[in-house]
C-alpha positions as CSV (number, residue, x, y, z in Angstrom):
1,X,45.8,2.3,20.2
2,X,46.5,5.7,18.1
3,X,45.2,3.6,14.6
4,X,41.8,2.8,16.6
5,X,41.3,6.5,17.4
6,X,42.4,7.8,14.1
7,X,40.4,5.1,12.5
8,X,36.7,6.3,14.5
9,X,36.8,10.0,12.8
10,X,37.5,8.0,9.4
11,X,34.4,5.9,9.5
12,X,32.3,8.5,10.5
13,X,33.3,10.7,8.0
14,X,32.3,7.8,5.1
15,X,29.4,6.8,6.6
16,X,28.0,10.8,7.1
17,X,27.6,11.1,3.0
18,X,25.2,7.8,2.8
19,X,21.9,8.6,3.1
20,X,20.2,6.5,6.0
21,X,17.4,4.3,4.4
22,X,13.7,5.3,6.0
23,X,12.5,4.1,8.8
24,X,9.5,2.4,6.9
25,X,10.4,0.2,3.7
26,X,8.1,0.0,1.6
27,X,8.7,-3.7,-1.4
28,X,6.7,-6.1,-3.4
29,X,3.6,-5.9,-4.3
30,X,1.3,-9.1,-3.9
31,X,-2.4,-9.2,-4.8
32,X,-4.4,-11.0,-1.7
33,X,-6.8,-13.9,-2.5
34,X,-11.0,-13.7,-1.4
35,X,-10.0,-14.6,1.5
36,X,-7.6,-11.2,2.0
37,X,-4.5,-14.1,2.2
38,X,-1.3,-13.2,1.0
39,X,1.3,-15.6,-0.5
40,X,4.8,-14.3,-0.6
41,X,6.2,-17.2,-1.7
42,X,4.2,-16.4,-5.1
43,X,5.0,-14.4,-8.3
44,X,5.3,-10.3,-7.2
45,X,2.6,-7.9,-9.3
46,X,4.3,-5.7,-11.4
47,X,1.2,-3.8,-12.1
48,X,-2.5,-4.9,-12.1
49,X,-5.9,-3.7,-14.1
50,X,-9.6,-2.5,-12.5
51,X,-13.0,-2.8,-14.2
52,X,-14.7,-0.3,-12.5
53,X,-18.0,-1.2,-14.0
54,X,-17.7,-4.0,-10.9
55,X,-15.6,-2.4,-8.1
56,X,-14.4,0.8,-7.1
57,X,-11.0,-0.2,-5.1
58,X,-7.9,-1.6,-6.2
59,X,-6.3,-3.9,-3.2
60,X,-3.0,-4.9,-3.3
61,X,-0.3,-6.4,-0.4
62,X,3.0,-4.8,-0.2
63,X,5.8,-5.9,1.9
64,X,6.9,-4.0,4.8
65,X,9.8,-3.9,7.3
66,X,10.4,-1.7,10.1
67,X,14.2,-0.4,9.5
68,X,14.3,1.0,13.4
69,X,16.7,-0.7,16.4
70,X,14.1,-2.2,18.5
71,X,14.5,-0.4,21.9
72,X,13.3,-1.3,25.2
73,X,10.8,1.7,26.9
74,X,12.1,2.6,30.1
75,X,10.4,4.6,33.3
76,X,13.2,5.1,36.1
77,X,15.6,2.5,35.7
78,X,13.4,-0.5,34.8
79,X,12.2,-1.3,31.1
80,X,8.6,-2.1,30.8
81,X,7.3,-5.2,30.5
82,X,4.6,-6.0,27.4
83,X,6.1,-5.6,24.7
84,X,7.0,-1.9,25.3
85,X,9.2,-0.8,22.5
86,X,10.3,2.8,21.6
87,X,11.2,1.9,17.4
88,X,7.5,1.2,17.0
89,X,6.1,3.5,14.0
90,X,2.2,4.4,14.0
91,X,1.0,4.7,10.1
92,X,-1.5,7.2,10.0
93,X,-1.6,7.9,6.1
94,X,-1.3,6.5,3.0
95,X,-0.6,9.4,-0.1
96,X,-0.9,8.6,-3.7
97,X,-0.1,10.8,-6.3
98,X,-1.5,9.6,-9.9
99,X,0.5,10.0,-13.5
100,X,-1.8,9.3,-16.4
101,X,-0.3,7.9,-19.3
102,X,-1.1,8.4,-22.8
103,X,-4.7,10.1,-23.4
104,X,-7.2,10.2,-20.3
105,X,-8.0,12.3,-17.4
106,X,-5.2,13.7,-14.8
107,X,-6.0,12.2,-11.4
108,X,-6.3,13.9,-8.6
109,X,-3.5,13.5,-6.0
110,X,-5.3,11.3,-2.5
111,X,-4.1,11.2,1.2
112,X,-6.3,9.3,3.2
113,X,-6.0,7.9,7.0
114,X,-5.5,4.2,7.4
115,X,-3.9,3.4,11.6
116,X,-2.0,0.4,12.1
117,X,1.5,0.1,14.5
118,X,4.4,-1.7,12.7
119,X,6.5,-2.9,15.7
120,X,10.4,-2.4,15.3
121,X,10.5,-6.6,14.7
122,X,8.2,-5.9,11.4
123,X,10.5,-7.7,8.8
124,X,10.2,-8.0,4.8
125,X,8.0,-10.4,5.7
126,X,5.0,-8.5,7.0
127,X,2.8,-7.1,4.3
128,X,-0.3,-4.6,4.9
129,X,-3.5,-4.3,2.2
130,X,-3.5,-1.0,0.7
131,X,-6.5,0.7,-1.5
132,X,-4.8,2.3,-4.5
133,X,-7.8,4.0,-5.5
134,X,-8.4,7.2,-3.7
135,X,-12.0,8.7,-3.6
136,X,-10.6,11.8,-6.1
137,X,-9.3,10.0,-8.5
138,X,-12.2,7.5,-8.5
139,X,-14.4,10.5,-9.0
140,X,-11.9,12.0,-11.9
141,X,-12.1,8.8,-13.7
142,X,-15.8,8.2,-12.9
143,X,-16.1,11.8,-14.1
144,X,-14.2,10.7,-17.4
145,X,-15.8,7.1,-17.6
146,X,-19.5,8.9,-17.3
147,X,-19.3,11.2,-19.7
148,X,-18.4,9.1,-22.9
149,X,-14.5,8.1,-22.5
150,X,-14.0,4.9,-23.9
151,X,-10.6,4.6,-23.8
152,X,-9.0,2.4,-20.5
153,X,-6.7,4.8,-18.9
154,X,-3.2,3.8,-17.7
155,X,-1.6,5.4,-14.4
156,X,1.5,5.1,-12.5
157,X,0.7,5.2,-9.0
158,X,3.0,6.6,-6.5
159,X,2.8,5.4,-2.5
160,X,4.0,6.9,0.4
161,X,2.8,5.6,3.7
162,X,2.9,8.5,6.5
163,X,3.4,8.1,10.2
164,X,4.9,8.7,13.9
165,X,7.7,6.7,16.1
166,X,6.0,6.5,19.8
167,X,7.9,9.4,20.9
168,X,6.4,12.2,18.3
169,X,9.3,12.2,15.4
170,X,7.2,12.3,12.0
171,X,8.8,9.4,9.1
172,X,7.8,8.3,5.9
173,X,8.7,5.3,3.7
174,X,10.1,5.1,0.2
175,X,7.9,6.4,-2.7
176,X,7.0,3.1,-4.6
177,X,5.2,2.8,-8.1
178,X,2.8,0.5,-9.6
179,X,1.0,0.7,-12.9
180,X,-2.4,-0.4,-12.9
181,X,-4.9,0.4,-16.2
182,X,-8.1,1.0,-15.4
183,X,-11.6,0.6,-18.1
184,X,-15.3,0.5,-18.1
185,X,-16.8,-3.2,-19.6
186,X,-20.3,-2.4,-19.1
187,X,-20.5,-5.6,-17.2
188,X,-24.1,-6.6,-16.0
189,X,-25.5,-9.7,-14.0
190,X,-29.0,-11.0,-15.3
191,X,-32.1,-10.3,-13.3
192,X,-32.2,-11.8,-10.3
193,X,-28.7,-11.9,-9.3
194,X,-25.8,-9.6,-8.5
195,X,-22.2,-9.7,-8.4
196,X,-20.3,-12.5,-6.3
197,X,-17.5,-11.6,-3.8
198,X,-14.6,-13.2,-5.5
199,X,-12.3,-10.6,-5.9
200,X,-9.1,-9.6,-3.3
201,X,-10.6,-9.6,0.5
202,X,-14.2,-10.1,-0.4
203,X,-14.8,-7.3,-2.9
204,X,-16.5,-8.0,-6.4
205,X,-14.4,-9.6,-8.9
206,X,-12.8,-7.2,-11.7
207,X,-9.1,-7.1,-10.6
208,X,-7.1,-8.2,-12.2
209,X,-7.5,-12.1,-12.5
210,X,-10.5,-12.4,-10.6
211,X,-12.8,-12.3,-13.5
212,X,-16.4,-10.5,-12.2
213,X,-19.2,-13.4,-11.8
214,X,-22.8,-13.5,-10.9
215,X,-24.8,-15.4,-8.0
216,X,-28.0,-15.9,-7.1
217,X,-28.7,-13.9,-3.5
218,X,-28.5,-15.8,-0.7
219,X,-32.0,-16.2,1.7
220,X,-32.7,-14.7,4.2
């Protein structure tokens, strides 16, 4: 009995200088098909490329877990029934913060609001869509595009994704980075067409693989 009492102060000593890993977890990156599908029994993207001649958002998938203890919500002394669970995290922001590389413009650091819960049973096996593009930086590089930059610019993009437990307490996942060069191609469709929605989730194509292509417009 006196080694199992010695041996509590012990383990709490060793385990009080590990940092605790954040409550969201942010891993791979996966690009979504047309259809906004995500395989993550694929090949992970370790960067990616924009024309933004074509589109003006770069979508990728990213894996995300839930590192909380699910807990049951209790009122009085009976849990609630439903589903009600007190390790659920509301996202409420996504922040990107941009590093140029080489020659090209600086990008203008983004938060934006994008509200989903990730329940407390969220493994590595969820994934959410993100837009790695915020609206300053796609003005800075429309900016630098516009007036007579040539050059394709390559960026490190840093993620955060901001939120709240159900009870108030504020939490944050890891930082994550993913390079992604952007250019200007000057791409056109010829009269009487337009772009086709073959890129990620039903945008134009220019991402990555998903060359852009032209249609004819559907009647009305």
């Amino acid at each position: 009995m006196k080694n199992f009492y010695l041996a509590v102060p012990l383990a709490l000593a060793m385990t009080g200088c590990v940092d605790s890993p954040p409550d969201i977890q942010l891993f791979n990156a996966f690009i979504p098909d047309a259809a906004c599908a995500v395989n993550q029994s694929g090949l992970a993207s370790t960067g990616g490329s924009l024309d933004l001649t074509t589109s003006g958002r770069y979508l990728a998938a990213f894996q995300v877990r839930n590192s909380l203890s699910s807990q049951e919500v209790v009122v009085g002394d009976a849990p609630v029934t439903g589903g009600g669970d007190e390790s659920s995290i509301y996202v409420t922001n996504v922040e990107l913060n941009y590093e140029t590389q080489g020659t090209g413009p600086t990008l203008t650091n983004d938060v934006y609001p994008n509200y989903f819960n990730l329940p407390a049973n969220a493994t590595q096996s969820s994934s959410v869509v993100l837009d790695l593009l915020g609206a300053n930086a796609r003005e800075d590089l429309a900016a630098y595009f516009g007036g007579g930059g040539t050059n394709a610019v390559g960026v490190i993009v840093r993620l955060k994704l901001i939120g709240k437990t159900i009870n108030g307490k504020s939490t944050e996942s890891n930082e994550i980075t993913y390079p992604i060069t952007f250019y200007y191609s000057g791409f056109t469709c010829p009269v009487g067409t337009q772009l086709e929605a073959n890129g990620p989730c039903g945008l134009p194509g220019g991402q990555d693989r998903f060359a852009p292509e032209c249609t004819e417009p559907e009647e009305t």
